[in-house]
C-alpha positions, 0 to 999 in steps of 0.5 A: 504447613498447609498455610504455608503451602497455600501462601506458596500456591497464591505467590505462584499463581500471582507471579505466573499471571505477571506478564499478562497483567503487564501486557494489559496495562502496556496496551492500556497506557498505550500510546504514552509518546509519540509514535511513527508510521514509516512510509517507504515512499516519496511524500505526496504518494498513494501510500503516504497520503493514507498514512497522513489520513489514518495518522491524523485520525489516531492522533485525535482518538488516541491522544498522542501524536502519530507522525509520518516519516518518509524513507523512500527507496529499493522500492519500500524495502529502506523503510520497511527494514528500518521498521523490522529493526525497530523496538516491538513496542508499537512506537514503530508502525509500518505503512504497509503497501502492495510493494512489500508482498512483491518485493520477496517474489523481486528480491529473495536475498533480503537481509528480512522476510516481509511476511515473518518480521512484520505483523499485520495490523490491518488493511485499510483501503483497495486502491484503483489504478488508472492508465493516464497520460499527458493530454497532448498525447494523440489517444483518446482511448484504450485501442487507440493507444494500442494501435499508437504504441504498435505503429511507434515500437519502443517510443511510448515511455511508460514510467513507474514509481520503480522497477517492481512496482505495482505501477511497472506490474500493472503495466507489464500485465497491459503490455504482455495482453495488449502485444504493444512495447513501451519503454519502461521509466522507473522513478524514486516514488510515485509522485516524481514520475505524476510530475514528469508526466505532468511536464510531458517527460513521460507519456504514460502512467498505469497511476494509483488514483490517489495520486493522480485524481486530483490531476484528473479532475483539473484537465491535467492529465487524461484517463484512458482507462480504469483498472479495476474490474469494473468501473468507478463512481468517482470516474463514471464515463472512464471505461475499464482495461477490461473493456478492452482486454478481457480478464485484465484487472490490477488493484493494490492494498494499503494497510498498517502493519508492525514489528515481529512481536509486537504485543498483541494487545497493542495489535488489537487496539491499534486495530479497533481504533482504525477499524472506527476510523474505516467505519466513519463517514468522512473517512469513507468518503474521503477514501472514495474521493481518492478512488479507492474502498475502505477494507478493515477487518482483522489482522488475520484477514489482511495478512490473508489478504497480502499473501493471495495477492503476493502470491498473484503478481508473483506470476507476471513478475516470473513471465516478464522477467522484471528484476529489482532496481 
């Protein structure tokens, strides 16, 4: 009888320890196909370029390739429900950008809710914004432009990769210190408003320096400010916003995120393996060319990290009244 019974608890506890067994061996075999990073966002972005930069490293490190697939438009939220729809197997990743914490504050009638369906992976980069413009525009500097702005009400055109964007944020937080009013001109993505800008279509962009740096570098568009707090050693003699309006300061975030339920074992290595790629010289280097800082951490600390700054951007959205396209 006792043989019995111990034959019965061994069966127990053995099946009981299935699933955790399982998850295991799922993250250890993982990835066993391709996998996609979803970008909600035009190719040639801020947000695309850091999904090519961390795709490529995973795809070396992890022997499966991890492909980018652009699905622009409602300012990420295409991309980003197609990702919430997606099989929580870790096959469907999320490019995740300061986009997605704004748009709940944007849009509350969302057919998800960006903070329960997706799960942070984790942060990868600060990105610096600078205020450009086309070189044939009269202002040489931040005052400048303000005085500009305030002789030409209305007749300044500021573009945005769209309306809520961080690009129409940062410019909506310039305009309502600065007192100046410009025309809002939103875009599908980034990069097709760099390349009306470029053509002298729009006269003013508050850009991710990702996309515009190597714009920057060629004489091809002209940096007025930075808008960070202080200043960068990628543009040294670039004066701050702040220098000119104290107390402003706008940055985004880029990071990976996943499925609601995605197994955390997956979670953590898809983690450790950027994490490596953040620690590592080329990439960091790469990343500060672009104008931005490597992050990193844990899951949590980017989930922290998306939740305090939804929470800031919230506030200017609410007072300048700025409304989803």
């Amino acid at each position: 009888m006792k043989l019995h019974r111990r034959k019965f608890l061994h069966l127990v506890t053995g099946a009981a320890a299935l699933p955790a067994l399982s998850d295991v061996a799922r993250a250890q075999a993982y990835p066993s196909r391709p996998v996609r990073i979803v970008v909600g966002f035009p190719a040639g972005g801020a947000t695309d370029i850091s999904a090519r930069l961390i795709g490529q490293w995973l795809s070396e490190k992890l022997g499966q390739q991890f492909v980018v697939e652009n699905r622009p438009g409602a300012g990420g939220n295409i991309g980003t429900e197609a990702v919430v729809k997606a099989p929580p197997d870790g096959y469907t990743l999320l490019q995740i950008a300061t986009p997605n914490g704004l748009n709940a504050a944007l849009n509350p009638n969302l057919s998800f809710n960006f903070v329960q369906d997706i799960t942070p992976v984790i942060g990868a980069m600060r990105t610096a914004y600078a205020m450009v413009v086309h070189p044939s525009f009269p202002a040489m500097t931040v005052p400048e432009f303000i005085a500009y702005a305030k002789s030409n009400p209305g007749k300044v055109n500021m573009a945005s990769a769209g309306s809520g964007t961080p690009q129409h944020i940062f410019g909506e937080l310039f305009k309502m210190m600065a007192g100046v009013d410009l025309t809002h001109v939103p875009y599908r993505g980034g990069a097709p408003a760099t390349t009306d800008l470029l053509g002298g279509q729009v006269q003013v962009i508050f850009s991710p320096l990702p996309e515009s740096i190597e714009h920057i570098k060629a004489g091809k568009l002209r940096t007025l400010a930075v808008t960070t707090a202080t200043r960068l050693d990628v543009l040294p003699n670039v004066p701050t916003v702040a220098e000119v309006l104290p107390g402003y300061e706008a940055s985004g975030w880029l990071g990976v995120g996943a499925p609601k339920s995605t197994p955390v074992e997956i979670v953590d290595k898809l983690n450790k393996e950027i994490n490596a790629g953040l620690a590592d010289p080329k990439i960091i280097a790469r990343i500060a060319e672009l104008g931005g800082a490597a992050l990193g951490g844990s899951p949590a600390t980017f989930g922290k990290l998306v939740s305090d700054d939804t929470e800031k951007w919230a506030k200017v959205i609410k007072f300048a009244g700025i409304k989803p396209e």
